[in-house]
N, C-alpha and C positions, 0 to 999 in steps of 0.2 A: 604476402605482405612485403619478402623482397628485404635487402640487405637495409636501406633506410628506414623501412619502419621499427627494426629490431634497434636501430640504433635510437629513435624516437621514445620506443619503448623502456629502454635500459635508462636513459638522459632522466627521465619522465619520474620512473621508476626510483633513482638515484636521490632525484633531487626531494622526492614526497616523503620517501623512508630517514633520508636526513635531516629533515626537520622535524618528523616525528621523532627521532633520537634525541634529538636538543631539550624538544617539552618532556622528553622524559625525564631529563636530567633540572631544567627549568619550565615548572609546567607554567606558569606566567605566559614564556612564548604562548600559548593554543586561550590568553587570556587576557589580550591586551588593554587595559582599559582606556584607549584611547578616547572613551565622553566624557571621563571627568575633567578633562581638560574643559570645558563646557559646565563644566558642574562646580568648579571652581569659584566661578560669579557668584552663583546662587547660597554654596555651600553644601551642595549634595554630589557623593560618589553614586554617580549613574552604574557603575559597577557591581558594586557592593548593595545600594541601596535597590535599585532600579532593573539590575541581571544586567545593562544594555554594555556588553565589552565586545570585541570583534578577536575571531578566532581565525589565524592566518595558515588556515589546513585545505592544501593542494589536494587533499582528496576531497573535500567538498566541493575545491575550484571544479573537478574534474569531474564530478556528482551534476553541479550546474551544468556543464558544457553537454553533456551526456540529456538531463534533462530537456535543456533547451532554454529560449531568453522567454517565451511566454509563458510558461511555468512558472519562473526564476521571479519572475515579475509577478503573478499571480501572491505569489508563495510570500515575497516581499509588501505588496499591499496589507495582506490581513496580518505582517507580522508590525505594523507601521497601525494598522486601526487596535490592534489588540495591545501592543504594548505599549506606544505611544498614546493611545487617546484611553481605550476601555481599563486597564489597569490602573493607571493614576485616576480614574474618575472613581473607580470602584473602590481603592484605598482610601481615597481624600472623602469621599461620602460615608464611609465604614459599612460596607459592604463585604467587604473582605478585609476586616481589623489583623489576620496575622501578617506572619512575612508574606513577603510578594512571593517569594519563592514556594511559596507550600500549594499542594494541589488540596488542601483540606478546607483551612479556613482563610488562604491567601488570593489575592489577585490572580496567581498563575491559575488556581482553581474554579476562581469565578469564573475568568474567559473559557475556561476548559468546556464551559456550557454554554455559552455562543456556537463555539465551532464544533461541537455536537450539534446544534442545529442545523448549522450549515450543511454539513459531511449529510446531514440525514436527507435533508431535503434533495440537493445534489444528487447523492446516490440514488434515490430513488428513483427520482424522476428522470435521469440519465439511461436507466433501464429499461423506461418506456417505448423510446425505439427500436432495443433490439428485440420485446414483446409485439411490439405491431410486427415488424418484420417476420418473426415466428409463425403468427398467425396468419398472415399471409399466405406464406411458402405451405402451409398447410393445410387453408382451403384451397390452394391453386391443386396442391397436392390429392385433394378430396377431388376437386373438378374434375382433374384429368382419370380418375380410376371410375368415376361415377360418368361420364359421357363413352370411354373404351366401353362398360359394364352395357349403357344405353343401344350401343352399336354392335354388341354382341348380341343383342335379348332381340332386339328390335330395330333392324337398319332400315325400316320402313315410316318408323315414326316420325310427325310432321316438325315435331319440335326439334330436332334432328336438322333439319333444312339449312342447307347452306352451310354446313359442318363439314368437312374432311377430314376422314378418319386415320387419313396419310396424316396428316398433319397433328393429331391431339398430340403428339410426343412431341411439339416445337421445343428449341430450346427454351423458353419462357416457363415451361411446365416442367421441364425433365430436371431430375435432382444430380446431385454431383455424379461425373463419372466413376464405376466402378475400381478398385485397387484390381490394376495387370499384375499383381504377384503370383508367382507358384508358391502350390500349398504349403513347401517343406519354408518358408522365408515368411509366413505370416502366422500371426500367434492364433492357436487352436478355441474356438468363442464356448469349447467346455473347461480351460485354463480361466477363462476370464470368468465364467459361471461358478465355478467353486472356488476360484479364489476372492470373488466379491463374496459371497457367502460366507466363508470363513472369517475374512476378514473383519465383515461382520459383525458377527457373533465374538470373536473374540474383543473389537472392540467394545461394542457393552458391556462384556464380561469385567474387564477391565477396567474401567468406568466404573461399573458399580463395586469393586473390591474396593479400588483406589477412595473414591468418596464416600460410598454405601449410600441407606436410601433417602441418609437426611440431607446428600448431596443434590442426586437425580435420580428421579426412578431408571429402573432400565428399561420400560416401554416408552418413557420420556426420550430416552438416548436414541433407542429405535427408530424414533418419529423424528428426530433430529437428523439422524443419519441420510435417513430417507428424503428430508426438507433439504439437505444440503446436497443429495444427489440431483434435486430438482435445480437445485438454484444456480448447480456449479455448470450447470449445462447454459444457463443465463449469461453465465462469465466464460467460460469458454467462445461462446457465439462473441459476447460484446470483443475477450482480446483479438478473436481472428477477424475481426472486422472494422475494428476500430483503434486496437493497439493496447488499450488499455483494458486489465479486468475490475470490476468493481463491485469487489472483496469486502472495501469498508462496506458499503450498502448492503451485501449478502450477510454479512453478520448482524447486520442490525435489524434486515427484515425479520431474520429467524430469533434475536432476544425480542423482538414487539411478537411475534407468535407466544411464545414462551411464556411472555408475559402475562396471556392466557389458560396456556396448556397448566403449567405451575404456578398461580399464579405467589406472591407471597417470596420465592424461592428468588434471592439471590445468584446463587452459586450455580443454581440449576440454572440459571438465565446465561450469566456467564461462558457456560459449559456448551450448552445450546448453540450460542453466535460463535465460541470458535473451532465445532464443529464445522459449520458451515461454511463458515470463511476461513478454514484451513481445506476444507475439499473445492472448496472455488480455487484455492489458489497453486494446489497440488495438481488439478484438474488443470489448470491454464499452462501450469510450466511442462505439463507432461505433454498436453496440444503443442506446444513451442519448438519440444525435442524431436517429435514424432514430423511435427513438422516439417525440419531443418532437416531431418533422415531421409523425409521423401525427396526434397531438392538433390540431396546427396546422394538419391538413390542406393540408401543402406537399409540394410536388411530389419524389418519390422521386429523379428523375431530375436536376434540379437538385440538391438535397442533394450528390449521388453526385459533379455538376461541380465542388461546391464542397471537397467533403473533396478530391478529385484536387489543386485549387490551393494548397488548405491543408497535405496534405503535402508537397507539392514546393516551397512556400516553407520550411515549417521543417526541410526540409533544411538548407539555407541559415541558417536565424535560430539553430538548435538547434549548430550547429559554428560559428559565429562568436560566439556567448552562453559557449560553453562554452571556446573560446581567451581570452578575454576576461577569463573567470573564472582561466583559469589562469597567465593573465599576471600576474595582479595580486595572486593568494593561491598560497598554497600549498596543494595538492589530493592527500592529505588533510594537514589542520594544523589550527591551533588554532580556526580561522572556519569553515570545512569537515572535522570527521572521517570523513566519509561512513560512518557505522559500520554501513550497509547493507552498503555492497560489504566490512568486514571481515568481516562474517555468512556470504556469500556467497563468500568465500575459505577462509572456515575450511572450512566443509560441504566444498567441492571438497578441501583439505588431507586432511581426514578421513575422506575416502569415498577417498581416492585414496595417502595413506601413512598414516594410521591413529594420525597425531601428536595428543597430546591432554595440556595440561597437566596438572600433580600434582594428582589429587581433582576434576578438572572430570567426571569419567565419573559417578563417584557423584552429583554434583549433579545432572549431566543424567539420568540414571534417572530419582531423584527426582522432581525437578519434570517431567519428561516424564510419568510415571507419575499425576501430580498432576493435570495438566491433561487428560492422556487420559481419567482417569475425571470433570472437569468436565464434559468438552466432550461426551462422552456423555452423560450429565445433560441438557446443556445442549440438546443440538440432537437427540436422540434422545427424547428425552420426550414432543416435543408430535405424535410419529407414532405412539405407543404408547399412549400417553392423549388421549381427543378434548378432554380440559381438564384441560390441564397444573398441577398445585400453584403458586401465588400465587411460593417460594421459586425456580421456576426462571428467575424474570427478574432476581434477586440474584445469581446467578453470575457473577463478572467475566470480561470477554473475556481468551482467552489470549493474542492476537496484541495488545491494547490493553498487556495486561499486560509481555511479553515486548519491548512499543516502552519501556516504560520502563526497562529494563535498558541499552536503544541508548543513551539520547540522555541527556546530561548533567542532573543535576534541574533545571536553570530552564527546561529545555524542557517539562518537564510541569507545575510550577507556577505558570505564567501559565496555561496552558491550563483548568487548573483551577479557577479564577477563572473564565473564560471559561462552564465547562462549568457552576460553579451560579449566575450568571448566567443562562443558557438555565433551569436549574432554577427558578428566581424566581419567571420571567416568565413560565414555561407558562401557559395556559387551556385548557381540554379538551384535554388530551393532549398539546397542539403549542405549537411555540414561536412567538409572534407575528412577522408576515413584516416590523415595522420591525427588529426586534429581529437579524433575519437581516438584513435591511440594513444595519442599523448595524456587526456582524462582516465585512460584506462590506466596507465602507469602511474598514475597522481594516485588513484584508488586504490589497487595493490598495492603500492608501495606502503603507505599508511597501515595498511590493513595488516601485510604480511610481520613489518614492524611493530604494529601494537600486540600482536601474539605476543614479539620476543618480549617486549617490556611487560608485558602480562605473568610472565615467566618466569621471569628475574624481579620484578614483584612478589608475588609469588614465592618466588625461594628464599624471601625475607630481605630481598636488598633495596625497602623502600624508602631506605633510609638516606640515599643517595635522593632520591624525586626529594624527599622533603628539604635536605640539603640546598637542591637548588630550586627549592622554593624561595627558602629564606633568602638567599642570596641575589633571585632575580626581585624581590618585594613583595612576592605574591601571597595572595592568600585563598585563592579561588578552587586550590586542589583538594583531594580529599584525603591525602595521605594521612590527617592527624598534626601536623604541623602545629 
């Protein structure tokens, strides 16, 4: 990276962490409400009343430029139809009679079933290509063992004609090259056999103590496990091929199974999808590392030592980070609405009693219906046509689209900033790698930062955040003020 990006990094790093220090001490800064200026006329705080305040956090700048500007945009649209148009219709009609902010009987709740349709349609049908692809590569796969098999029985037969038996291995048929490692540098495939086994079995085990069986049965877990060893092979193909794995859609095909296996069961639906979409997505980042060790040409079998040590500490990091968290905020509340896991409750709610707000069904048609015929468009085009129309890289992402519905607007418009920033600065196609440095140091820096004040929270000094609440006007934090 060379003495300039280190300084890139640090500059980056500097400036992200010190403003994260400021909203700690005035959480206001990360809550500007610059629309009631606008709200003024009418008599309404767009803030208070509406969520719409702008959050001036360099790590989301840095989030957006990392993402990209069609993302950013994507992500902005649906936060521009859901906040903007679908939330005020659905308050002002009484559709959603609570606070806007509630994901129960609020506006923020009713859209939450929109963009569960979207995410669902989307994800599915995004899959579709890398399923044709699959079957493909493995009738071509059948082809070639079934004509060698023909030419061995019978290199006389007519249907044979005009076949080269030189030739059935062309590269068109033949599957990826074998791994040139020595044995003592590549992991032992009786390690991986007993330890998927094990594995296993202890997770059921575990499972069924943790819940018991009014949670999940444990052949229900079993059959999960097994669904989600199917699907994460889905997602691993889709990120080495495409860049992206798609996790949401593997957790949601496995709660619509669920929804059969158990049907009734909540919790068990739950448990089901993030089986699934946690082995997709453990599955995709372990493709990623293994990956980057072949380019590095490091050794398979170290790697394998170190993810073992890696998981077995964030055991440990991952339930003590997360007590931590809960000790100090309230999970979900106004600093955390996790409006993932509200997504991911409703879906089980609704596959499981079939409860659905006033008018949330017709939106979700709709916009399911909307993004189904996008995403075919979108990702069905460039297998049908060997040179896709200029128009089908303008189609916004549906799952980019349906995060803007989640997350409050100053979550996507910092990012958006961020994202035509990365636009700027492109040169042939890419975005220059300070330029990724420098969102790297926006990231971290916030990050490493909101530990300390998590800390010092924490050790009771929140009395200082609430301090300069009062003092900056604010009222948007959660300290208690």
């Amino acid at each position: 990276m060379g003495r300039t990006g280190w300084y890139v990094l640090g500059w980056s790093f500097a400036a992200s962490a010190g403003i994260t220090f400021l909203s700690f001490l005035f959480p206001v800064i990360f809550a500007v409400p610059v629309f009631d200026i606008l709200g003024v006329v009418i008599g309404v705080s767009f803030a208070a009343d509406w969520l719409w305040w702008f959050s001036p956090s360099l790590s989301y700048v840095g989030q957006g430029i990392i993402m990209g500007f069609p993302t950013t945009v994507s992500m902005n649209l649906g936060m521009i139809t859901g906040w903007a148009v679908l939330s005020p219709l659905a308050k002002h009609k009484g559709w959603a009679p609570g606070a806007v902010g509630s994901s129960t009987d609020g506006s923020r709740g009713w859209i939450l079933w929109v963009a569960l349709a979207i995410m669902i349609s989307e994800s599915i049908i995004s899959l579709l290509p890398i399923v044709i692809s699959y079957a493909r590569k493995m009738l071509n796969h059948y082809k070639r063992h079934h004509t060698q098999a023909l030419f061995r029985t019978n290199t006389a037969d007519e249907s044979l004609d005009g076949l080269d038996p030189d030739k059935v291995d062309d590269d068109d048929w033949n599957d990826d090259e074998p791994e040139l490692e020595p044995p003592e540098r590549l992991v032992p495939t009786s390690w991986v056999t007993i330890g998927l086994s094990a594995s296993a079995i202890l997770g059921v085990a575990m499972v069924w103590i943790i819940f018991g069986d009014e949670g999940i049965k444990p052949w229900a877990t079993a059959i999960g496990l097994v669904l989600a060893s199917v699907l994460a092979l889905l997602g691993v193909r889709a990120l080495g091929e495409t860049d992206l794995n798609p996790v949401s859609g593997i957790g949601k095909i496995s709660q619509l199974l669920f929804a059969v296996l158990q049907p009734g069961n909540v919790v068990a639906n739950i448990i089901a999808g993030g089986v699934a979409e946690a082995g997709a997505q453990q599955a995709g980042d372990l493709m990623q590392d293994l990956k980057t060790g072949a380019l590095l040409q490091a050794s398979p079998r170290s790697q394998f030592y170190g993810q073992l040590i890696g998981s077995l500490a964030s055991v440990f990091v991952s339930v003590g980070a997360y007590k931590l968290y809960t000790r100090v905020y309230q999970i979900p509340g106004p600093e955390f609405p996790v409006p993932t896991a509200a997504v991911w409750l409703n879906l089980a709610r609704l596959l499981n009693t079939g409860a659905l707000p006033p008018y949330a069904k017709t939106f979700m048609i709709v916009f399911g219906a909307v993004f189904a015929l996008l995403s075919i468009l979108k990702y069905m085009t460039p297998i049908v046509v060997s040179k896709p129309p200029v128009w089908v890289r303008y189609i916004p992402s549906g799952i980019a689209f349906a995060i803007g519905f989640l997350n409050t607007p100053s979550f996507s418009l910092a990012r958006l900033i961020g994202g035509y920033i990365a636009y700027r600065t492109r040169k042939n196609g890419e975005t220059p790698l300070m330029v990724i440095v420098c969102a790297s140091g926006f990231v971290l820096g916030e990050g490493i930062t909101s530990i300390v004040g998590l800390v010092m929270t924490g050790a009771g000094r929140g009395a200082v955040s609430c301090f300069g609440c009062h003092l900056g006007g604010g009222g948007y934090c959660s300290g208690g003020c």
